[in-house]
Each structure stands twice: as C-alpha cells, then as structure tokens.
C-alpha positions as CSV (number, residue, x, y, z in Angstrom):
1,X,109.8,88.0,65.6
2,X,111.6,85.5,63.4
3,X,114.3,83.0,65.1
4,X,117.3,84.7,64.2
5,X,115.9,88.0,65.7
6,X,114.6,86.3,68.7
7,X,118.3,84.9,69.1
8,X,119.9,87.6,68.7
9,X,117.9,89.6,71.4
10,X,118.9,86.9,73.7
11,X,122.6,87.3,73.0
12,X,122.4,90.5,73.6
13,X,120.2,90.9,76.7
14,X,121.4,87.5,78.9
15,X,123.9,88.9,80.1
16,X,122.9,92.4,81.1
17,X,119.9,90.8,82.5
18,X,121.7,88.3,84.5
19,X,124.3,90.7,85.9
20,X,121.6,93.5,86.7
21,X,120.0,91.3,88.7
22,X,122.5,89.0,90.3
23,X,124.6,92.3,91.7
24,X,121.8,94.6,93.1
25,X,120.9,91.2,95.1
26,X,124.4,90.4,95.8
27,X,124.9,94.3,97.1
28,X,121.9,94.0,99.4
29,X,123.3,90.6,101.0
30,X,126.8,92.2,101.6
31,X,125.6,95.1,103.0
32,X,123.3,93.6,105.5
33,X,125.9,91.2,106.4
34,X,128.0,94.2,107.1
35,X,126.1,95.8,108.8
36,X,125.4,92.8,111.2
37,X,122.7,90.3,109.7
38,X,124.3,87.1,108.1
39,X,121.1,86.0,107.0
40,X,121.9,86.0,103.1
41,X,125.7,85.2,104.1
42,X,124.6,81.7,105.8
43,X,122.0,80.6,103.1
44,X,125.2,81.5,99.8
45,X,123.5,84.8,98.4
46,X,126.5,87.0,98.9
47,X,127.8,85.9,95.9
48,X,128.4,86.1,92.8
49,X,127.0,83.1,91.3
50,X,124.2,83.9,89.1
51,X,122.8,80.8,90.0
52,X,122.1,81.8,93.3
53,X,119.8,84.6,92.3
54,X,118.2,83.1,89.3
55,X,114.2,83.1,89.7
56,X,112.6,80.4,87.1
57,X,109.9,83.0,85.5
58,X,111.6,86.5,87.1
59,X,114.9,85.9,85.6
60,X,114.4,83.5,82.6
61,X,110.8,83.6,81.6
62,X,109.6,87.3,81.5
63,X,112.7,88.6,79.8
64,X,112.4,86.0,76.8
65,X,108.6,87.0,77.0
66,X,109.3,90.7,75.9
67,X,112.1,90.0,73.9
68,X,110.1,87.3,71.9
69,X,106.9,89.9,71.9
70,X,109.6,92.3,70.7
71,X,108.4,94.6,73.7
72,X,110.5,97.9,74.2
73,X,110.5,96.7,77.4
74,X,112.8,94.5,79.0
75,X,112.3,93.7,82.8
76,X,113.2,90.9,84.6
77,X,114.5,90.1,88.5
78,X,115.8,87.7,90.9
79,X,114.9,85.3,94.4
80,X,114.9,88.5,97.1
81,X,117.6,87.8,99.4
82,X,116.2,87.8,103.1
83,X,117.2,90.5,105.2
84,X,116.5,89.8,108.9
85,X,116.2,94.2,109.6
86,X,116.0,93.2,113.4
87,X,119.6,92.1,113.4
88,X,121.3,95.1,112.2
89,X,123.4,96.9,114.3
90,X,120.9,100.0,114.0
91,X,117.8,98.1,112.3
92,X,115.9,101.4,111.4
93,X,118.8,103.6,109.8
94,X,121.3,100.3,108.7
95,X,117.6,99.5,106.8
96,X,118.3,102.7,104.4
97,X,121.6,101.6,103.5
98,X,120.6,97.6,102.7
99,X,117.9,99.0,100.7
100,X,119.9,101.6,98.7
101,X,122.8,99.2,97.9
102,X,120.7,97.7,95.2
103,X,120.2,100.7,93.0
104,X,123.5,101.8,93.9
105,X,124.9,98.5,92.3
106,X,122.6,98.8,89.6
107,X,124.2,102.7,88.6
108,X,127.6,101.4,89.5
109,X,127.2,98.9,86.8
110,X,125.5,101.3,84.1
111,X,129.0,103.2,84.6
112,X,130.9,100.6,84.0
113,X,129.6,100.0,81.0
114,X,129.4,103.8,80.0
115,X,133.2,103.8,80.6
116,X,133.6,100.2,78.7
117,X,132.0,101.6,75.9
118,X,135.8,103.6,75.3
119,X,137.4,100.3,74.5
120,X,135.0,99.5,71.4
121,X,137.8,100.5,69.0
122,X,140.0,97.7,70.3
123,X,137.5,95.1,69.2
124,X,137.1,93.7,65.4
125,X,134.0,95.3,63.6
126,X,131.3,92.7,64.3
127,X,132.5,91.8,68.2
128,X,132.6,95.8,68.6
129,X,128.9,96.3,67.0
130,X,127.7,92.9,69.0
131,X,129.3,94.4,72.5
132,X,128.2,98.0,71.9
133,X,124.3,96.3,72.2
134,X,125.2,94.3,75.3
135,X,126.5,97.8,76.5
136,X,124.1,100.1,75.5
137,X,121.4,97.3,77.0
138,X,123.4,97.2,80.3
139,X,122.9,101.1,80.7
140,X,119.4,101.0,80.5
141,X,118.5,98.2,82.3
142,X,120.5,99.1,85.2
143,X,119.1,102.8,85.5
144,X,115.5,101.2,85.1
145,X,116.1,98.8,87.5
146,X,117.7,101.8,89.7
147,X,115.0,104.3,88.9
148,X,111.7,101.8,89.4
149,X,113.7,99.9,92.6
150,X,113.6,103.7,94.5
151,X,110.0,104.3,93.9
152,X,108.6,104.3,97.4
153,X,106.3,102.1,97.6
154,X,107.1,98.7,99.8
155,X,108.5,96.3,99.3
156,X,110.6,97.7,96.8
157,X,113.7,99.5,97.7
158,X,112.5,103.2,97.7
159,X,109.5,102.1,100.2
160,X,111.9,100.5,102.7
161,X,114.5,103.9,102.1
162,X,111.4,105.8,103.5
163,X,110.9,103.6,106.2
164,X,113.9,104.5,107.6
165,X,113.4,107.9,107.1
166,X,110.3,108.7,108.5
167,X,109.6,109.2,112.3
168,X,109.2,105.9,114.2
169,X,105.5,106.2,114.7
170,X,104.8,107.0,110.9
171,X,107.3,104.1,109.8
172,X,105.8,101.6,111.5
173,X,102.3,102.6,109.7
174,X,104.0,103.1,106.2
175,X,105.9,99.8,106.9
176,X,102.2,97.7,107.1
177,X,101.6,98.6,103.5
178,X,104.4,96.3,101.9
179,X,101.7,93.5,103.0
180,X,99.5,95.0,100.4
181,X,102.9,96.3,98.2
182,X,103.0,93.8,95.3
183,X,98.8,94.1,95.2
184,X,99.6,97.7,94.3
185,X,102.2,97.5,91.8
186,X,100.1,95.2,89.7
187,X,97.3,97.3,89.5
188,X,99.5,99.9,88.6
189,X,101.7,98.1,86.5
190,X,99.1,95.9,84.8
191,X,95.3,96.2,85.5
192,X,95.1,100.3,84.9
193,X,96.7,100.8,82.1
194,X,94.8,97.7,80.6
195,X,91.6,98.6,82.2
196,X,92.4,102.1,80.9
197,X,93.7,101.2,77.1
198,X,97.0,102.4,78.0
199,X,95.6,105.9,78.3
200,X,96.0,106.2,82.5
201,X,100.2,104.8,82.9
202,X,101.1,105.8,86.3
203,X,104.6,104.0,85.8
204,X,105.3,105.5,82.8
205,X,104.3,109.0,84.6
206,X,107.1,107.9,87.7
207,X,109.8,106.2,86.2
208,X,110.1,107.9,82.5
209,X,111.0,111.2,83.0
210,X,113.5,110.3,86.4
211,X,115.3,107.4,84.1
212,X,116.0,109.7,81.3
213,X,117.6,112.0,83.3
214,X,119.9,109.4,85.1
215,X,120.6,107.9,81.4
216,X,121.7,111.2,80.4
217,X,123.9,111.5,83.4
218,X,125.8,108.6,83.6
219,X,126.3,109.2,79.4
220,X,127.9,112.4,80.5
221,X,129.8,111.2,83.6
222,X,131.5,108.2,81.4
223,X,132.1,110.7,78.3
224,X,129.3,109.4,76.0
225,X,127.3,112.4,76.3
C-alpha cells in the first residue's frame, strides 16, 4: 500500500474506529453504574473521552496493521472497563444488561450513521464522497463489533449474556471458562485457520453469515436498503 492510500485509510477509519470502541465501553460503564456498581464511574470511563478508552496496540496499532496490510479486515478495541458484577443490584440478571449494552451501542451507532447517510446531498462532492466512507466504515464496524462481541464465549459479551441466563449451578461452571476465554479465541481466531491454511475458519463460519444479516437490516431500517 503506497502512502497516500495508507493515509487515506486512516482518514477514513479513525474515527469509526475510535467511536466504535470508545461507546460500547462507555455503555457498559453507565449501565453498571446504573445499575449500582460505580466501579468504571470512580476510575473516569463513563465518558466520552476517547482518551479514556484508548488501548496503545488494541486501538492504535492493530487497526493501522490491517489497514497498512490492506486487510479486508479491520478490527480494533479498547482498555475493558471493570465491572465489579457483585455490586449490582441483582449481580446475576443486572450482568445481562451490562454485557448487552455494548453491542447495543455498537447497533445504535451503525443507525446513526445509516440515517446520516440521508444528509450526503447537503455536502460538496468531495466532503460527501470522503463522509460516505467514514459512514459506510461506521456501519460495518459497529455490526462486526456487535455480531463477534455476542458470541458466547467468555469474556466477551455474548459469554457473560449466557451467564446470566443459565441456571445458577450451570453459570457458575460456564462462568470458569472466561479464565481460559482469550486462550480460545486465539486459537480460533489465529492458530487454526493458520495451522489449517485458512481452510478450517470457525469465525468466519459464526460471525459472517449473522453480520450480513444485521448489515442488511439496519440498511433497511435507515432507508438504504
């Protein structure tokens, strides 16, 4: 990838990268503290500031990786905020709703952008054709992010959902595998497919299908379809 392209992938993914991430961690801090843990409230990551979620390699490094690799794939995430799950008002179902505000950020913010999308025409040529990117971008990061944040497997938001779905006795063993959570998601994510040539994708096989549908969805609910 030449410099200009490589700069222009930047301009066009910061800021969907930074807002996708900086909001699906602000919503879990808000929503915890509502629901009676201040943890992230006392240590600033109800907020706004993107420089409260930043992560060094999560949020800066791996994204200019892919875009400089000119990967179709552009992942990236932010510092977890720290949920104390014992201080909730009800820890086991209050855990759903801190887990699920994330993703629900995450679509809330592909919408937006699916309904900004109507105000192109206002814009000159050039800032219209620039913002459409940063738009189209900001859909599909945030329904990735959504659609791979739900799979259940913890620590990621879909395992803890389950957690507080599933009857005490058989929470409490599903909840011991998040120890072993991010051991799992790198095999799957990294050493299989590579051990496999890319033949054997098993994230490719649970997120694909799922974030197509959702990308087709929130095209039709904002009038893009």
């Amino acid at each position: 990838m030449n410099g200009d392209a490589f700069l222009h992938g930047v301009s066009v993914w910061t800021l969907p990268v930074i807002l996708a991430i900086t909001l699906h961690e602000a919503a879990h801090g808000y929503v915890a503290h509502r629901l009676g843990d201040d943890t992230a409230w006392r240590l600033g990551r109800v907020t706004l500031n993107p420089l409260s979620h930043i992560d060094l390699f999560g949020t800066i490094i791996l994204p200019a990786m892919f875009i400089l690799s000119g990967s179709p794939i552009k992942f990236g995430y932010a510092k977890p905020v720290p949920v104390n799950f014992s201080a909730l008002h009800n820890p086991k179902r209050d855990m759903i709703w801190v887990a699920a505000a994330g993703p629900a950020a995450n679509i809330l913010m592909a919408l937006a952008a699916g309904l900004a999308a109507h105000l192109l025409p206002l814009l000159p040529e050039g800032v219209a054709e620039w913002t459409l990117e940063n738009l189209e971008n900001m859909i599909v990061l945030n329904v990735i992010l959504a659609v791979f944040n739900m799979i259940p497997l913890p620590p990621l938001d879909g395992g803890r959902v389950a957690v507080g779905l599933l009857p005490h006795p058989l929470a409490i063993r599903y909840a011991r595998v998040e120890r072993y959570g991010m051991l799992i998601l790198i095999a799957v994510v990294l050493i299989i497919p590579y051990a496999t040539h890319g033949q054997v994708n098993i994230i490719s096989y649970l997120i694909a299908r799922p974030v197509a549908l959702v990308y087709d969805l929130v095209l039709a609910l904002t009038g893009n379809g």
